[in-house]
C-alpha positions as CSV (number, residue, x, y, z in Angstrom):
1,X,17.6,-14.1,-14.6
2,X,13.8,-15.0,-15.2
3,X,14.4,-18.6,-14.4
4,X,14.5,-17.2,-11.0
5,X,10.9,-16.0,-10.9
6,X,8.3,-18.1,-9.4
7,X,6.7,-16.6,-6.3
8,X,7.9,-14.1,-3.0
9,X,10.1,-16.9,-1.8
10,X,12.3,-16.0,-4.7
11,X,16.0,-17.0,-4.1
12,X,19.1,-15.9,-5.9
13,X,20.9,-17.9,-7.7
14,X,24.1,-18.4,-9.5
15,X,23.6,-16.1,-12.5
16,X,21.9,-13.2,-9.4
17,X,25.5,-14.1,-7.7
18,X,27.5,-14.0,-10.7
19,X,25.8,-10.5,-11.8
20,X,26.4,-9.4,-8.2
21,X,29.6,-10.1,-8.4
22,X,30.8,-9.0,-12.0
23,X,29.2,-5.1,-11.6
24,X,30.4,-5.1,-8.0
25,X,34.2,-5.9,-9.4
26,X,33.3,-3.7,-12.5
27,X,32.3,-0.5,-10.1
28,X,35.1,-0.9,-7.6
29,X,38.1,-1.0,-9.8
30,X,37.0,1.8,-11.9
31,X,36.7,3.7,-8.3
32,X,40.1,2.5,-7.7
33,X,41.2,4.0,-11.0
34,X,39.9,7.3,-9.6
35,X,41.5,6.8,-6.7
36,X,44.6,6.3,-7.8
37,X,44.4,9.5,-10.4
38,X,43.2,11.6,-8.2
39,X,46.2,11.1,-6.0
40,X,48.7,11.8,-9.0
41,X,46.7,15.1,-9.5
42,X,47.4,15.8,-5.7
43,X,50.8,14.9,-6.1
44,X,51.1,17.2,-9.5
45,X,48.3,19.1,-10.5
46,X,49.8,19.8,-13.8
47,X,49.6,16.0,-14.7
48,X,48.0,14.8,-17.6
49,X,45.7,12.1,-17.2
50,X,44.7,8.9,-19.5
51,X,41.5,9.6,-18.8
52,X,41.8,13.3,-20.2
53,X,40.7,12.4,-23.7
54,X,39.4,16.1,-24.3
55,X,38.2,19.4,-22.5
56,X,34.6,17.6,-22.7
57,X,35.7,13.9,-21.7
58,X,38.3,14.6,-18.4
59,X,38.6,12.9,-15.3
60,X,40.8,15.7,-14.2
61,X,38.6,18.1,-15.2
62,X,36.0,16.7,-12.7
63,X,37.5,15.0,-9.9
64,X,38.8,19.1,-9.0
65,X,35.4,20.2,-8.6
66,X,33.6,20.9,-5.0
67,X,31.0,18.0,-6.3
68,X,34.3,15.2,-6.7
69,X,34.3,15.7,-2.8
70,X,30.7,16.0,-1.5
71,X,31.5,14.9,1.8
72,X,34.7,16.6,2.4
73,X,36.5,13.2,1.1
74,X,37.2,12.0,-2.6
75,X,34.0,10.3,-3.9
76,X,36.0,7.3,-5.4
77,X,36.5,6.7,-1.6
78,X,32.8,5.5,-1.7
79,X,32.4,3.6,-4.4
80,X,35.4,1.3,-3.2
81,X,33.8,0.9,0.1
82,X,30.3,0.4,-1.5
83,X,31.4,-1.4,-4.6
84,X,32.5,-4.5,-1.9
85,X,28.8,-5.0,-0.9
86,X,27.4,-6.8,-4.0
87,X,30.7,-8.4,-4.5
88,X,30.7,-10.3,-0.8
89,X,26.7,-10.7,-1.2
90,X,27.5,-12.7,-4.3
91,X,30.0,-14.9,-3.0
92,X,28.5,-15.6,0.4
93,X,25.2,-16.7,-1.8
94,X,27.2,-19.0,-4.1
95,X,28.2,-20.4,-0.7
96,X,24.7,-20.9,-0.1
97,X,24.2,-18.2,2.7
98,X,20.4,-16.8,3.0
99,X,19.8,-13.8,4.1
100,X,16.4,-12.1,6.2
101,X,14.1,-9.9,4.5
102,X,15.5,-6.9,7.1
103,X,18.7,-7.5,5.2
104,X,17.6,-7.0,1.9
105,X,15.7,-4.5,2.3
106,X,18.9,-2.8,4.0
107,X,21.0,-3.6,0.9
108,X,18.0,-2.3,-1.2
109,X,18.0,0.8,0.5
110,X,22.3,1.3,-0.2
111,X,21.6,0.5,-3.7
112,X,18.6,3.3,-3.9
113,X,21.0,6.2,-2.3
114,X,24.2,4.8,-5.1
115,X,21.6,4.8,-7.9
116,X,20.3,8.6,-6.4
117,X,24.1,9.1,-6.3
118,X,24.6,8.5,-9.9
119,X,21.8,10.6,-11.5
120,X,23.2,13.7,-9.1
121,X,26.9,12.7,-10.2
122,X,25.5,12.9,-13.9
123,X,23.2,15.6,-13.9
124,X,26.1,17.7,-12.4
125,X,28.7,16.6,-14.8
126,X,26.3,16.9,-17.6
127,X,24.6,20.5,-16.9
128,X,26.9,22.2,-14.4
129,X,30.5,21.1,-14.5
130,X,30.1,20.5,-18.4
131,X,32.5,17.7,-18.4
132,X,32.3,13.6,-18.5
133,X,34.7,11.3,-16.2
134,X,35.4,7.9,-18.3
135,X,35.8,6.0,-14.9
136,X,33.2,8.1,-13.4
137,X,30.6,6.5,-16.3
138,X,32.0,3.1,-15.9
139,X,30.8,3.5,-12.4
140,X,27.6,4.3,-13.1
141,X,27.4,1.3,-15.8
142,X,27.7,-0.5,-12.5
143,X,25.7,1.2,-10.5
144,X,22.7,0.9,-12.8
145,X,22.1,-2.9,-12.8
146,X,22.8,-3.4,-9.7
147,X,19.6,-1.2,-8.9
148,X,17.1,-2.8,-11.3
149,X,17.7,-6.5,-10.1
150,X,17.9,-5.6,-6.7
151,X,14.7,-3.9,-6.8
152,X,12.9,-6.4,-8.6
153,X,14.4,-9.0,-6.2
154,X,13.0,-7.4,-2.9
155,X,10.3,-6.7,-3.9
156,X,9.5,-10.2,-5.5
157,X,10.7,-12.1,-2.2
158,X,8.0,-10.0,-0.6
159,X,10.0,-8.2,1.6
160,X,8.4,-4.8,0.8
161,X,4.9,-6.3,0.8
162,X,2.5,-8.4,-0.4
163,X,1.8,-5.8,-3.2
164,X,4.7,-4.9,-4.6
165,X,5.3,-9.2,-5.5
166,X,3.6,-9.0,-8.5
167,X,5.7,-5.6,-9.4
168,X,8.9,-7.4,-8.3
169,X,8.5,-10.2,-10.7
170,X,8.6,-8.4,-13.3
171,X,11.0,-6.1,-12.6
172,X,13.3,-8.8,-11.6
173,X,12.5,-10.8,-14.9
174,X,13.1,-7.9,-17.0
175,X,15.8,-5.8,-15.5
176,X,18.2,-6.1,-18.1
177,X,15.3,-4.0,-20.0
178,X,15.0,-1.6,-17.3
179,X,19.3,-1.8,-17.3
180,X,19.1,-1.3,-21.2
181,X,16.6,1.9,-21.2
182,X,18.3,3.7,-18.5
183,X,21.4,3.7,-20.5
184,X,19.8,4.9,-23.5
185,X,18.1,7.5,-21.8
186,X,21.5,8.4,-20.4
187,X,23.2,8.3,-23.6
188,X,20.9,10.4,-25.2
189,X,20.7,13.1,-23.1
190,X,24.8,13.3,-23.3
191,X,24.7,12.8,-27.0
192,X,22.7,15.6,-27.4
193,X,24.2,17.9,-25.0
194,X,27.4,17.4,-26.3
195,X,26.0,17.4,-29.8
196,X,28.4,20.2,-31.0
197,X,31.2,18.6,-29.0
198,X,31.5,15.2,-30.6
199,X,33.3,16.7,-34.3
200,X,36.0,17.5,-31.7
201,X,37.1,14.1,-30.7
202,X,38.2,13.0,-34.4
């Protein structure tokens, strides 16, 4: 993507579109997945899951919990809502549609509260419920990149300020760094939580 960065009139292109497209597809069938398992575990609650790979690594094992359903609904109901945003942003771009700065900043904004979303999701699987969701991760994979390059691309277009270009072009040109570290920093903290776990799973 830093063939993109020049100066705050910054425009997506195809491989911003593509991106767009390929986490927003990524993040909305894994939600389906969920979806779709969490209504076999309302149907029989005594079903055993694909997902359940051990008492650590269990979709079951989370989507039961108070936190699967913080706003009285299933959380996969979310993501399949949200997960359509970056998907139809992509596609309307590759169709050449522009969009105002109010706009991006309003998209900027979703992908802040999914990204805040995420760390709460893993911080309470991680240190409270004591249990990792495969589709719930492959969520967050998606959630993640979406974040950094959105960032970086308000900001760079200007639309958060004359100050924050300079910021934004970088942050833009090396969000699949930004992508990169947060993952690590994710997988470390697991890896070491679950340190005494991992022997179990072979």
């Amino acid at each position: 993507m830093s063939n993109l960065i020049e100066t705050k009139t910054l425009k997506p292109g195809v491989v911003y579109s593509l991106a767009s497209i390929l986490f927003g597809i990524v993040g909305w069938i894994a939600s389906l997945a969920l979806t779709i398992e969490r209504i076999r575990v309302a149907e029989n609650p005594e079903v055993t899951l694909g997902c359940d790979v051990s008492p650590f690594i269990s979709c079951k094992s989370v989507m039961l919990t108070e936190q699967a359903s913080l706003f009285g609904f299933p959380n996969p109901l979310i993501g399949l809502a949200s997960f359509f945003a970056p998907i139809l942003i992509g596609f309307a771009i590759l169709a050449g549609a522009e969009f105002k700065n109010w706009f991006w900043n309003a998209y900027l904004v979703g992908n802040v509260l999914g990204f805040a979303f995420v760390l709460w999701l893993f911080s309470q699987s991680v240190f409270v419920i004591g249990s990792l969701c495969p589709y719930c991760m492959v969520a967050w994979i998606a959630m993640i990149p979406l974040l950094w390059m959105n960032l970086g691309l308000v900001a760079a277009k200007g639309a958060l300020g004359e100050k924050a270009v300079g910021i934004g072009n970088a942050i833009y040109e090396w969000n699949w760094v930004a992508t990169v570290a947060t993952y690590v920093g994710i997988s470390l903290v697991i890896l070491v939580v679950y340190w005494d776990l991992w022997p179990s799973l072979f």
